[in-house]
N, C-alpha and C positions, 0 to 999 in steps of 0.2 A: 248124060254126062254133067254132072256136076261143076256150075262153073260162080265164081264171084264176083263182083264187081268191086272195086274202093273209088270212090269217087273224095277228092280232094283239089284244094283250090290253091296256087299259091300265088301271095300277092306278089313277090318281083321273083326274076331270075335268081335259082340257086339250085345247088349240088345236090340234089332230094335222093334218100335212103329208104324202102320200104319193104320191112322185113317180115315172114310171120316164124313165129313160135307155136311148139304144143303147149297144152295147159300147164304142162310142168317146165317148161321155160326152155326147151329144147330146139333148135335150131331146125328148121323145114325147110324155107327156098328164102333167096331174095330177089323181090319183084321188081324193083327199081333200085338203080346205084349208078345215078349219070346227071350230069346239069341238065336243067331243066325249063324253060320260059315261064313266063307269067303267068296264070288262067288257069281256067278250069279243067284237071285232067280225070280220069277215069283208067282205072287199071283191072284187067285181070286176072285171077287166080284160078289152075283148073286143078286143082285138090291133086296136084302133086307135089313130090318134094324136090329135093335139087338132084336128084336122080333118076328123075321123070317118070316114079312110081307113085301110083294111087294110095293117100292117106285115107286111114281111117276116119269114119264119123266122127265129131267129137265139139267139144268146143277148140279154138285155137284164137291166140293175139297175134294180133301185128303193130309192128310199130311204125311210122313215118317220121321223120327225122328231117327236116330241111332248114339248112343255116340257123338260125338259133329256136327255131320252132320245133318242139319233139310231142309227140300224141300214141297212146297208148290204148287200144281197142281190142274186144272181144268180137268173135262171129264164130257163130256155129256153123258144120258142115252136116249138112242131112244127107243123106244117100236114098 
């Protein structure tokens, strides 16, 4: 089974957003949407989408989003 990690650090408490997309900018699941503490967290992803069905290989982005910090990343999913 196919699974991800994202590992991300945040320096103070805040409301953190982390979302992924397909390559054509289409909406898959979102992984995090809740206040958050300080430190270092790690999340994540088992190559499904918000309807708990298994995505295709492919490339796909995710964004993070926390208080005025936003990051924008690629990861591939191999099968």
């Amino acid at each position: 089974n196919p699974i991800t990690r994202i590992n991300y650090d945040l320096p103070q408490d805040e409301h953190t957003f982390i979302v992924v997309f397909d390559i054509m900018g289409r909406y898959v699941k979102t992984l995090v949407d809740k206040n958050q503490t300080a430190g270092f967290k790690t999340v994540k992803w088992d190559a499904t989408n918000n309807k708990g069905k298994r995505v295709a290989a492919g490339m796909y982005i995710y964004r993070i989003v926390s208080g005025s910090f936003s990051e924008t990343k690629k990861m591939i999913l191999i099968k």
